[in-house]
N, C-alpha and C positions, 0 to 999 in steps of 0.2 A: 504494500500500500504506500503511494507517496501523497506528501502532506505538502502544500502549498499553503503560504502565508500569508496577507496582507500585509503592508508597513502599517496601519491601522492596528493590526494584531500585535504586530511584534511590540509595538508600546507598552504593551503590559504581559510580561509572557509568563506571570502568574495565571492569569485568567484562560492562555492555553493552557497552559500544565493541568489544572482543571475542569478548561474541555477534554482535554485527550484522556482524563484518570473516568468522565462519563460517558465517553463514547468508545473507547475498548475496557470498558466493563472487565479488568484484570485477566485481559491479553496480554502479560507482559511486553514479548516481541514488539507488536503493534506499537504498543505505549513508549518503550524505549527507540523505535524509528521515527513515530512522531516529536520527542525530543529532541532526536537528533538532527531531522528536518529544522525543527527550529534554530537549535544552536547553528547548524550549513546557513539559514536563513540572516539570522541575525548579524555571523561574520562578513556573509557575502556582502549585503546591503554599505559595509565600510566601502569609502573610497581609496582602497590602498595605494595607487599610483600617488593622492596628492598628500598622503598619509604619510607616506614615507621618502616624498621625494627629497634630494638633496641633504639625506642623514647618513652618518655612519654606520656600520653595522651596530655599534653596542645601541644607539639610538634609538634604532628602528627595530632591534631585539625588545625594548622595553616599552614602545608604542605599540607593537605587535601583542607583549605578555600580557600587558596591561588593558587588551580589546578583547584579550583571551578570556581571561580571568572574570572580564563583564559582563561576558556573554555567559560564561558559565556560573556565575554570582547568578544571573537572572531567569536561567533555565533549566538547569539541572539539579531537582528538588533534592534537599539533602534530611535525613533523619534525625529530629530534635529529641534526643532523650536529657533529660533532669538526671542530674549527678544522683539523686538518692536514689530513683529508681531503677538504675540500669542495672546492675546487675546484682538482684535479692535472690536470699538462699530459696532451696527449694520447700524450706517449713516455714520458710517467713509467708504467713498468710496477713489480710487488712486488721485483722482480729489481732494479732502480735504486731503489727506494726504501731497500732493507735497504744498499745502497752508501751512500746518501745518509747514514741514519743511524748508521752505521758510521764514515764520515766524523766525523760531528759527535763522537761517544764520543769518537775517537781524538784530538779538538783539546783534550774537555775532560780524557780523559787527559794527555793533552800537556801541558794547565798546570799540573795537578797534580803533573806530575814522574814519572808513573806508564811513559809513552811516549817512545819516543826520537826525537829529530826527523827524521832519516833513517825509519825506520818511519814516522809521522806524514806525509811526505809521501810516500811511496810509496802510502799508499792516500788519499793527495790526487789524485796523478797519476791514478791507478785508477778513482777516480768519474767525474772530470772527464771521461777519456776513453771512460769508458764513457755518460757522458751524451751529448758531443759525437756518440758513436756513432749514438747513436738520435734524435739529433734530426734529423741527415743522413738516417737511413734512413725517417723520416716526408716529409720535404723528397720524397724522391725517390722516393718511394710516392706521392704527393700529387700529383708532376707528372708521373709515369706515367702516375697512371689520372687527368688531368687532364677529360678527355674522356668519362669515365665517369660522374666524381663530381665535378662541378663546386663543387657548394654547399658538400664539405667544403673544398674546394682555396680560394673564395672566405673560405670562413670563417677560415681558416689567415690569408690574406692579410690580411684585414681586421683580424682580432687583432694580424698584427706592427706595421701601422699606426699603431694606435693609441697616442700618444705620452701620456707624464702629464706635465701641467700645475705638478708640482710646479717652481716655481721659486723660486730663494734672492733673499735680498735686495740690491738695487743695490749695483754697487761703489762704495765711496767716493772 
């Protein structure tokens, strides 16, 4: 399928990326040539002959990167994930999460003299064991259905493995 533009279009090529995500109806293929049509579209439409006439190479390298970089700033959607939620363990459910954050309130309550410290760890005690809770019941989900689901039961294992590298410096 080829995608032809208007300059009309190209002014906002949000609003394609939008037609293209309802009109191939999660055709990948399709949806990634319609972008790409645009991006073709968008560079073409430069006038490079007066773009770069009478520059150097390193010049006309960075009026080039810089129309590159434009075009792809404006058309090739990119995936916004939020720092806290990318990547949560497989027992962290919304039910532990609102613990967790509730947790954190109540410490920086706490410093501010807002919470009492008796209170304060009681819904210490509370997360913790409602964590502990659910990480046991993954554990022995995991090696119930061992024989089922291998590759998660593998994947579990392979993730506790993995050690980090951070190490402090020699004692003296």
């Amino acid at each position: 399928m080829v995608w032809s533009f208007t300059p009309k279009q190209l002014q906002d090529p949000d609003k394609v990326t939008e037609y293209l995500k309802g009109k191939c109806c999660g055709y990948s293929k399709v949806w990634s040539s319609g972008i790409s049509c645009l991006f073709r579209d968008l560079l073409g439409r430069i006038p490079w002959d007066k773009a770069l006439e009478e520059r150097g190479a390193q010049d006309s390298w960075l009026i080039f990167k810089g129309h590159l970089l434009q075009a792809q700033e404006r058309c090739i959607p990119t995936k916004r994930n939020s720092g806290k939620n990318t990547k949560r363990p497989s027992w962290m459910n919304k039910e532990l999460l609102d613990k967790v954050k509730h947790k954190k309130e109540a410490y920086r309550g706490w410093k501010q003299g807002q919470v009492a410290w008796e209170e304060y760890r009681e819904i210490v005690r509370a997360a913790r064991d409602e964590v502990r809770k659910a990480k046991a019941l993954i554990e022995i989900s995991l090696a119930r259905d061992v024989k089922d689901n291998k590759k998660s039961f593998y994947r579990y294992v392979s993730e506790k493995r993995k050690m980090s590298e951070n190490v402090g410096p020699p004692p003296e």
